[in-house]
N, C-alpha and C positions, 0 to 999 in steps of 0.2 A: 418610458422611453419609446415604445411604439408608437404609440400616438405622436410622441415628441420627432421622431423619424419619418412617419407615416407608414409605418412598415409593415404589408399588406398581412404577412406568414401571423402577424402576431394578432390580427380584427379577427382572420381563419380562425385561430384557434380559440379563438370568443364565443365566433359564432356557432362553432360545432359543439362548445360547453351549453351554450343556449340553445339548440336543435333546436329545428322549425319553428314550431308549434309557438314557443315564447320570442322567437326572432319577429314571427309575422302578429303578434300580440302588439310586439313595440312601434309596428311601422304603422300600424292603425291606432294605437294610444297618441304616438307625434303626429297624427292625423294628415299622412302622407298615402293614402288611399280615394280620397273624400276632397272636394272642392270647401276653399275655408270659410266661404262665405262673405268674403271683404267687400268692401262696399264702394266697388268697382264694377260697370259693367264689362259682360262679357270673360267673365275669369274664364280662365280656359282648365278644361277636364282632362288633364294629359297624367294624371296622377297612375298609374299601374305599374303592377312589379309584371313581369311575363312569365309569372310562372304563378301557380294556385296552392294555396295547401297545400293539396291532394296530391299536385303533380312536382314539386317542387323538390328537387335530388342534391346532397351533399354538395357536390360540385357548382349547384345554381345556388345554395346559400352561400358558398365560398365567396363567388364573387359579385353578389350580392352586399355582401359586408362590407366591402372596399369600392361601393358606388358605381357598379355599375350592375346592367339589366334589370335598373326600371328607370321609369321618368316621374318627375315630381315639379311643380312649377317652385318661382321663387318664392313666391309669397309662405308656401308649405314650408319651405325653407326654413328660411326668415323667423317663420310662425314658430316651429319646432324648435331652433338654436334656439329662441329667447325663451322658452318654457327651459332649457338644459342650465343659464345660468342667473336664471333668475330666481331660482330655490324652486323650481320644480310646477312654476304656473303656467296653465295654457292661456291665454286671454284670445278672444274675439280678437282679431283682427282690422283697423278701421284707419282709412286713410285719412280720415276729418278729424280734428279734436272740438272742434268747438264750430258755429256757424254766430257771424254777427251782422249788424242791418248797419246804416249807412252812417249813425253815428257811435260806430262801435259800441255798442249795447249788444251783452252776450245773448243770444235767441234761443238758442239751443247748444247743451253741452253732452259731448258723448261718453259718456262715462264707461272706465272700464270693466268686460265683463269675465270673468274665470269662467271657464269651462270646463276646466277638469287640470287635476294633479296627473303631470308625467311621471316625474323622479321623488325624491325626498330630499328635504333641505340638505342633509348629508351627500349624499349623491352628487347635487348641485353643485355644493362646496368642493369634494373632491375634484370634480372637472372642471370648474374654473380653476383650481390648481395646475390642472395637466395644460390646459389651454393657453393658461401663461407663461409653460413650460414650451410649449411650440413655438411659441413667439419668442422669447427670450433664449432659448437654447436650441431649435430642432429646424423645422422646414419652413417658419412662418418667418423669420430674421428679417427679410426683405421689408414688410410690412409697415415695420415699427416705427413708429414716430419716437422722437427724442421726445423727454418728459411728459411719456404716459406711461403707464401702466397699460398693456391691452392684452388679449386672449384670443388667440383663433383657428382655425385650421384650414390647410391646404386641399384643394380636392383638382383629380387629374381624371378622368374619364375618357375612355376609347369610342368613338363613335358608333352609331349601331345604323346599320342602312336596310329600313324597313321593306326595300323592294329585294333585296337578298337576302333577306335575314341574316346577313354576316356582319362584323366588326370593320368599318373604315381602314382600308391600315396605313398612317401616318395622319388619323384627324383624330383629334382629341380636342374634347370640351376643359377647359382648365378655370378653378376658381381659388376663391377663397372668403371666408366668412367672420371676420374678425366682432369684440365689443371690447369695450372703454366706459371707466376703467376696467381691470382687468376683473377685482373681488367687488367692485358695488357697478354694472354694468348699466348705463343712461344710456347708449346708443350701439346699435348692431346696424354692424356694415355686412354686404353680400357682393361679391362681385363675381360677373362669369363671365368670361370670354369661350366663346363658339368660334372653333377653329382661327385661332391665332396665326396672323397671316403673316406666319414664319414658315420656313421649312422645317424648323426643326420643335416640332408646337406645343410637346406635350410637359410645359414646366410652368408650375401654377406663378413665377415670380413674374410674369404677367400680370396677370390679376393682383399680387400684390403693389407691384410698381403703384394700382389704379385707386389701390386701396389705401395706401397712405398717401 
């Protein structure tokens, strides 16, 4: 039901079950530190948490858990949810599938490559549970398409203004991350709106409007 809510008190109390040490383990296994390597020029290196190990205090894991203070590109995104329900694979990232010549004769195919186990097929299975729970019962409702099945989650972010090191107050990053079907997932959708140019911004049923 947290998840299915979004309700921040109940990631806190996760996170602090998880103390640091295995919190900042997880964000470098979803390879949300690291450029993915996609085969895009120019990826961009905005991946960091702003705070280290070392320096990093109860309160900055707090809300850390609930998405905010750091930055991560989409692609990291993207990359990470589909290792969460896909029983737990990381794959290369690759915007090509295949390259063909003028009379469609396949040249080259890009096959996919694992990188590495996040979660465990169990794991996976339980939160594509929870995720269809979001959608079908909690914050993700907007989203839904009539006769599918899908799974996703709501994400609401407070801006951070790097010339004052303080939080925006009334801009917020708003998204959402849905896949389809919900328990055998063929396509993950991502959508973020960067300050919704409403007055009143910070409700991800934006982003879901985009996404269904």
């Amino acid at each position: 039901q947290g998840i299915e809510n979004s309700c921040n008190p109940v990631f806190i109390d996760v996170a602090l079950r998880l103390g640091v040490e295995k919190y900042y383990d997880y964000f470098q296994k979803f390879g949300l530190l690291e450029k993915t390597g996609i085969d895009l020029p120019g990826e961009a290196n905005t991946s960091t948490l702003m705070y280290t190990l070392d320096n990093i205090k109860p309160v900055d894991l707090a809300t850390n858990v609930f998405g905010q203070n750091y930055n991560c590109t989409m692609i990291e995104m993207v990359s990470a949810f589909s290792s969460l329900v896909n029983g737990g694979n990381y794959y290369q990232p690759h915007v090509v599938k295949k390259i063909a010549d003028d009379n469609d004769n396949t040249v080259k195919t890009i096959e996919p490559t694992l990188l590495k186990k996040t979660v465990s097929e169990n794991t996976s299975a339980t939160l594509k549970n929870y995720l269809q729970n979001v959608v079908a019962n909690g914050t993700g409702k907007v989203a839904k398409v009539d006769g599918y099945s899908m799974g996703g989650k709501t994400g609401t972010a407070q801006m951070y203004d790097e010339t004052t090191h303080l939080r925006k107050r009334g801009s917020y990053l708003v998204s959402f991350i849905g896949c389809v079907p919900a328990q055998d997932p063929q396509l993950v959708i991502y959508t973020v709106i960067d300050q919704p140019n409403v007055q009143d911004q910070p409700h991800s049923n934006y982003a879901q409007n985009l996404t269904r």
